[in-house]
ZAMARGU-4260 file (C-alpha; in steps of 0.2 Angstrom, whole numbers, plus 5000, padded with zeros to 4 digits):
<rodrens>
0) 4726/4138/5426 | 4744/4143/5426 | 4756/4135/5415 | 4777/4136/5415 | 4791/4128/5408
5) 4810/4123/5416 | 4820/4140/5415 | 4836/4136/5407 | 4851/4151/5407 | 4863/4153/5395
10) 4879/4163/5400 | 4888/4165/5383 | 4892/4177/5368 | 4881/4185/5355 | 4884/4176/5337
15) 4879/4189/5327 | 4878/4177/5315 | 4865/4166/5321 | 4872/4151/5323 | 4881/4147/5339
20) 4881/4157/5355 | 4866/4165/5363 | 4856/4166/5348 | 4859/4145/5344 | 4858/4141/5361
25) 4841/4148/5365 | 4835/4142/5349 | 4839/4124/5357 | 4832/4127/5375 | 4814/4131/5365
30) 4816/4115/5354 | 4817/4105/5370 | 4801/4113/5378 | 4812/4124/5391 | 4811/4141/5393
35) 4828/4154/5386 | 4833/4167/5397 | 4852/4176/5395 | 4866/4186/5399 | 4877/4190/5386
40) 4896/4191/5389 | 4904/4197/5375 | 4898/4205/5357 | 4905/4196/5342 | 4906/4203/5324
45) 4905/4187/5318 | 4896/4177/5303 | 4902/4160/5295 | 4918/4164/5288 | 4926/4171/5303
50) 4924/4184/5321 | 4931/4201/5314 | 4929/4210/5331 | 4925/4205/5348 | 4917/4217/5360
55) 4917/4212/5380 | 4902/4218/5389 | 4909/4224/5406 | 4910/4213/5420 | 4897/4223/5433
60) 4884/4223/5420 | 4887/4203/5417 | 4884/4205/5436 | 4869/4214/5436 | 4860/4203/5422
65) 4864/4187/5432 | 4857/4195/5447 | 4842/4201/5437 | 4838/4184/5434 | 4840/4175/5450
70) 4831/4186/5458 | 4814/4183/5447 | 4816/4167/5439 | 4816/4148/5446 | 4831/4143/5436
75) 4833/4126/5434 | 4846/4121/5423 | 4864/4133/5417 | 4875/4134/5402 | 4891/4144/5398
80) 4900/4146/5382 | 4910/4159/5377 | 4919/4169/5395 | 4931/4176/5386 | 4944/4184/5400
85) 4949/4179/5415 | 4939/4194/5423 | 4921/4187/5417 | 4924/4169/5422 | 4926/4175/5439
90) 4911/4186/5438 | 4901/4171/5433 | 4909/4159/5446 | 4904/4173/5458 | 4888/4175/5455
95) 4884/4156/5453 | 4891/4148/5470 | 4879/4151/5480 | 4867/4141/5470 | 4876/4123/5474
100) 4861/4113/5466 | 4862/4122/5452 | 4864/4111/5436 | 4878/4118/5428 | 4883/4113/5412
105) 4903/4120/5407 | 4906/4122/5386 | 4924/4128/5388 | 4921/4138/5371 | 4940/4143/5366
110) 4942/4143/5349 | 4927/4147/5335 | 4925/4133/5323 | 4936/4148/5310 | 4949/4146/5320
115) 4948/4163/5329 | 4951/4165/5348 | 4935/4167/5359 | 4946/4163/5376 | 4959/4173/5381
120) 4974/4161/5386 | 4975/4169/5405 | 4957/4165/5408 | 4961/4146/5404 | 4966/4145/5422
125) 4954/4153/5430 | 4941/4143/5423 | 4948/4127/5429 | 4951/4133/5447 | 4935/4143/5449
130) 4922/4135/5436 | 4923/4119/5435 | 4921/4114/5453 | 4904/4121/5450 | 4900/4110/5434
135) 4889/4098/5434 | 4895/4093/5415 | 4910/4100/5405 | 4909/4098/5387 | 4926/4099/5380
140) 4931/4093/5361 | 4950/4085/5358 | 4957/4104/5356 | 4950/4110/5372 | 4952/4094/5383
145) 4972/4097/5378 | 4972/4113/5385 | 4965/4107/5401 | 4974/4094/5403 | 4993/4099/5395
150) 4996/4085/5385 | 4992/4079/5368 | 4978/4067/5366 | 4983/4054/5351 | 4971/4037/5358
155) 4961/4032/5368 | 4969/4030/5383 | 4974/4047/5380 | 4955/4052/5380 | 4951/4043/5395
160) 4968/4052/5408 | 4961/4067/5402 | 4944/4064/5408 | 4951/4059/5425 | 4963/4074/5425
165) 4947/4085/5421 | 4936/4077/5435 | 4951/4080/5447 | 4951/4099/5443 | 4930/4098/5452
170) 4920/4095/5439 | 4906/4081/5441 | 4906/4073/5425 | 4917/4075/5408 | 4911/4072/5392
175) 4925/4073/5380 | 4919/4075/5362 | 4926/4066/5348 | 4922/4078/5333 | 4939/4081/5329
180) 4944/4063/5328 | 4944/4054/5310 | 4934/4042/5302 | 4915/4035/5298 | 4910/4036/5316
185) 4909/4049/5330 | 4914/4045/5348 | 4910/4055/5363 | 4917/4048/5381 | 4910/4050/5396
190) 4917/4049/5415 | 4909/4051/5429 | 4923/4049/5441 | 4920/4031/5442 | 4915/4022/5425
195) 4916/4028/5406 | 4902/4027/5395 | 4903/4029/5375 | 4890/4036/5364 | 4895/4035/5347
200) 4884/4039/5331 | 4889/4042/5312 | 4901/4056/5306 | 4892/4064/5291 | 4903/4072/5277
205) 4900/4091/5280 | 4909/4109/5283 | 4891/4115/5290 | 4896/4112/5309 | 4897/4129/5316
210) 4889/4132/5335 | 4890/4111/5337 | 4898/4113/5354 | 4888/4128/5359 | 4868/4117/5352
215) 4876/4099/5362 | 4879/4109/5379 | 4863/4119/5378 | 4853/4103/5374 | 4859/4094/5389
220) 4855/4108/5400 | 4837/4107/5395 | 4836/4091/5395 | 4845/4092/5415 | 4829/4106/5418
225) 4817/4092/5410 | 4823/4082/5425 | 4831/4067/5417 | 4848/4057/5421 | 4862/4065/5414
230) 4866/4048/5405 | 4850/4051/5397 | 4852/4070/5393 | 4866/4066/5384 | 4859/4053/5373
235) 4842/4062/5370 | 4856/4075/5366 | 4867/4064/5355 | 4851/4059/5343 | 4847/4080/5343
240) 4862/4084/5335 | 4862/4068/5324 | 4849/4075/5316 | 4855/4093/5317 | 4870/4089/5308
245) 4864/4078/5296 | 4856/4091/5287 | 4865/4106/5292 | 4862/4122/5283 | 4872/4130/5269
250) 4870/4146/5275 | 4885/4158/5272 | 4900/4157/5262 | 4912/4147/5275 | 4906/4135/5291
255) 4888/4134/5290 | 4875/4131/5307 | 4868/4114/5311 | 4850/4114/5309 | 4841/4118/5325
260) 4825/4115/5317 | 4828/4097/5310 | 4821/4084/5324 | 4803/4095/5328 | 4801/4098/5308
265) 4799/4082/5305 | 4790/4074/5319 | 4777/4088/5317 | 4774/4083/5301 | 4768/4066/5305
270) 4751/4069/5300 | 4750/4082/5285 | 4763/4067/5279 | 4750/4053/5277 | 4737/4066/5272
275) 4744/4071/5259 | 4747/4053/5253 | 4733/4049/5253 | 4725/4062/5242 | 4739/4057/5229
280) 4732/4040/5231 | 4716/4042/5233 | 4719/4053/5215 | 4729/4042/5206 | 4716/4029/5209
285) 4702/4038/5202 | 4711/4036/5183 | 4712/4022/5172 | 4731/4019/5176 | 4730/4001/5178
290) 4741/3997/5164 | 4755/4009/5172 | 4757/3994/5188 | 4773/3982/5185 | 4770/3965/5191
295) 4780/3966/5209 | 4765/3981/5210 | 4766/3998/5214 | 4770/4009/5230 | 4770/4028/5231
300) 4781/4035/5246 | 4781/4052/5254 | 4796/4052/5269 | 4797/4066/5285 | 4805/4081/5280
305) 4825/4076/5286 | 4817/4057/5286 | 4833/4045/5291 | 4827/4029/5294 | 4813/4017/5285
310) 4800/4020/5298 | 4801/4040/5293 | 4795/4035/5275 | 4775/4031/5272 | 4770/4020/5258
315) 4753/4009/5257 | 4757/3994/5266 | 4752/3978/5252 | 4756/3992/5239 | 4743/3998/5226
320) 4736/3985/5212 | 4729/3983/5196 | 4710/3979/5198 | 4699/3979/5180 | 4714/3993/5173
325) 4709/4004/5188 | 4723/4004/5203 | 4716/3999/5220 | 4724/4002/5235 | 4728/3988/5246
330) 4726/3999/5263 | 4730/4017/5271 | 4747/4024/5271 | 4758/4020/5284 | 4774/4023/5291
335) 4788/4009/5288 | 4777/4000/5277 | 4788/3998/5261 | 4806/3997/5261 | 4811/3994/5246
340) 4804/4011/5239 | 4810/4020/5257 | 4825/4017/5252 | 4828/4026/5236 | 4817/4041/5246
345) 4831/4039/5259 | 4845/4040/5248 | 4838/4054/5238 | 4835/4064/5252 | 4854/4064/5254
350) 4854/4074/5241 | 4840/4083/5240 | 4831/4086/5256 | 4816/4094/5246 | 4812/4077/5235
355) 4805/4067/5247 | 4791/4056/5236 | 4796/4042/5226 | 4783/4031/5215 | 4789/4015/5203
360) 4778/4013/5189 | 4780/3998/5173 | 4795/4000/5160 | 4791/4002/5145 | 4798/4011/5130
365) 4784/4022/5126 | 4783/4029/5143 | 4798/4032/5140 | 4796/4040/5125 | 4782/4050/5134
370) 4791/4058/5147 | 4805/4063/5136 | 4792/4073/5125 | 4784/4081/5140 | 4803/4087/5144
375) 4806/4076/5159 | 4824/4073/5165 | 4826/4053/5162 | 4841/4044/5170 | 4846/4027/5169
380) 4856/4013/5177 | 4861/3996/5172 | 4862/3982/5183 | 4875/3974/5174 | 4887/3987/5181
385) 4881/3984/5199 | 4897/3980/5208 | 4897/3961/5216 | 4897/3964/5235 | 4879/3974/5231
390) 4873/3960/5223 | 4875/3949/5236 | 4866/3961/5248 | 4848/3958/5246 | 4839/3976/5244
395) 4856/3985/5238 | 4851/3987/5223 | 4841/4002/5224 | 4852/4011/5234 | 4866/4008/5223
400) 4858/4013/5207 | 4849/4029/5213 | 4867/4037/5221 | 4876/4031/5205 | 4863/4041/5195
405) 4861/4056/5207 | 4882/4056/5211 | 4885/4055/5189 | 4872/4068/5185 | 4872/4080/5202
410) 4854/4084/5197 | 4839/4075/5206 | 4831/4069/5189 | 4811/4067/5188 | 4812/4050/5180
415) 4827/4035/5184 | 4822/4019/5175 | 4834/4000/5175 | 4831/3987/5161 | 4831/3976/5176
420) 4842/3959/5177 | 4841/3939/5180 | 4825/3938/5191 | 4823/3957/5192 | 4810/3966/5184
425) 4814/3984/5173 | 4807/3997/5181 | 4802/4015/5180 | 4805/4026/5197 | 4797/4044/5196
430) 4805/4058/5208 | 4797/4072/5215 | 4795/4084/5231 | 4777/4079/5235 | 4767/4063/5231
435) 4754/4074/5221 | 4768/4079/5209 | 4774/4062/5207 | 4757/4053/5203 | 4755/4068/5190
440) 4770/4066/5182 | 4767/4045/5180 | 4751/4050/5171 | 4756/4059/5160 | 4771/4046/5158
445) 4760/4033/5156 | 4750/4044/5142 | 4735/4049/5155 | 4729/4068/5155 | 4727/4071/5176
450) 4708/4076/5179
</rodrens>
């Protein structure tokens, strides 16, 4: 049996710091389940602070490495990022008409996210004239879409004439990207020549953006070679880099890469997940920790690594009770099952993405007392202090008092205990990176030397 994959090109510069170009954009095309193949245009000294030197690759070899490709591989999807001059943009114009069907997707890379020139300004016109007629997608953010256009763009209406002025210079579709816009929420618009469509997801608070533009345009081409409708390329894109940015790297001193890795880290580890839960339960069971279980019970949660949502957190649906002092599971670990205790999971991996297990165990003094002895960090928070529009949101609570201790103390303590309130029950909340760790460090809070 023979066995293949879409064959997705990407025409764009070397990042010899990893995280945009050729280098992020085959990383991308392999997450997706395509097949990389490139032809690199220009060599950049570059790393997250800045591009210190560019080196153009000659125009007849950027020739001959296309022509290489076609003539072996079934291609069925295109990228291009960084052109550079005038004289490659028509090289790879050239080379590309006479594939027409060719699903071509345009990243008018111009500027690098240091603020360093990657297009030289003479070449601006000769991708609009000889490119974009081929495209079936341009991907321009606010800065780029201006230089295509000539005019400012201040609103929305501003955002949509420049689509329609794009579209006129021969491209099929336009999606304008809102990164460089302000506020909570992200907006990219799309035109098709007839309709726009928005697709809008949260803005996270992060410098670690570097090779965004070059990781959306290399996602959409897979997904074009994966055979799906651009509208749905672009929002299987959309929740890629979602995740990608969320927990983008700190790697470097200055702008550091999305995380390319992200989204398939965490779904393949669905499995070793509950498995892993389970043995923590199955072990803390077989002690005499009854007395440790509060009277609302007690859940252990282990989340997907970059987990976002309740549904990426495991907990024991029913919780684990008190039977005869011995805890007693009331089923098997699955996904979704506890949101309360998700929840604290979620918003310490906000600021930890290594702590992903959360267990809450009885207040009480001597445990207390116990972990302190043992040389735990223990941090508190009082409900009295729990501003009134939280209160009044049922399940707000949790949230609230795990940032205010983790946002205070800027270290992700191993214990984080509330006396509790009117109708609210103190309790104790152990942190760690694995479920195992956690069920040891409640023993030995609750006084119970692990077997």
């Amino acid at each position: 049996m023979k066995y293949t994959r879409p064959v997705v090109l990407t025409i764009a510069g070397s990042d010899s710091g990893g995280g945009a170009g050729i280098q992020a954009d085959l990383k991308t095309i392999t997450i997706h389940g395509c097949f990389g193949i490139s032809a690199i245009t220009a060599l950049t000294a570059q790393n997250t602070v800045g591009v210190q030197d560019i080196f153009p690759v000659p125009t007849d070899f950027i020739r001959r490495q296309l022509t290489s490709l076609f003539d072996d591989f079934a291609i069925a999807s295109a990228k291009t990022g960084m052109l550079h001059s005038p004289e490659i943009v028509r090289v790879v114009a050239d080379t590309l008409r006479p594939y027409p069907d060719l699903k071509l997707v345009c990243d008018p890379v111009m500027v690098a996210k240091s603020g360093d020139r990657l297009l030289e300004d003479d070449a601006i016109q000769s991708l609009k004239t000889e490119l974009l007629p081929l495209t079936t997608v341009v991907t321009p953010n606010i800065p780029e879409a201006e230089v295509l256009w000539g005019h400012s763009i201040h609103s929305e209406p501003d955002k949509e004439r420049a689509c329609e002025a794009i579209h006129n210079m021969g491209a099929k579709t336009v999606l304008l990207k809102g990164g460089h816009e302000g506020g909570d929420l992200c907006t990219d618009l799309f035109f098709d020549g007839e309709s726009f469509h928005r697709f809008t997801t949260q803005r996270y608070p992060t410098q670690n953006t570097h090779g965004t533009g070059c990781t959306t345009s290399a996602a959409i081409a897979a997904n074009l070679a994966l055979g799906k409708e651009i509208l749905t390329a672009i929002s299987d894109t959309k929740t890629y880099m979602d995740t990608a940015i969320h927990f983008a790297l700190s790697i470097g001193h200055g702008h550091g890469p999305t995380d390319h890795f992200a989204a398939i880290q965490r779904e393949s580890s669905r499995y070793s997940v509950l498995q892993a839960l389970t043995e923590a339960v199955e072990y803390f069971c077989s002690h005499p920790a009854g007395d440790l279980i509060p009277e609302v019970q007690t859940n252990l949660a282990y989340g997907l690594p970059f987990a976002l949502t309740h549904g990426e957190v495991a907990a024991i649906p029913g919780r684990i009770v008190s039977l005869k002092g011995m805890p007693h599971a009331s089923g098997c670990p699955m996904f979704g099952a506890s949101r309360h205790i998700a929840t604290i999971v979620l918003t310490v991996l906000q600021f930890s993405p290594e702590h992903r297990s959360v267990m809450n165990i009885r207040y009480d003094p001597t445990f207390l007392k116990n972990a302190r002895n043992l040389g735990f960090e223990i941090r508190s928070f009082s409900r009295e202090n729990e501003p009134k529009e939280i209160k009044s949101k049922e399940g707000s609570t949790l949230e609230w008092g795990t940032r205010e201790v983790l946002t205070r103390y800027k270290i992700i303590p191993d214990i984080i205990f509330d006396k509790g309130g009117v109708g609210k029950e103190p309790m104790i909340r152990v942190l760690g990176k694995t479920p195992m760790e956690v069920v040891v460090k409640a023993l030995k809070t609750g006084g119970i030397q692990p077997r």
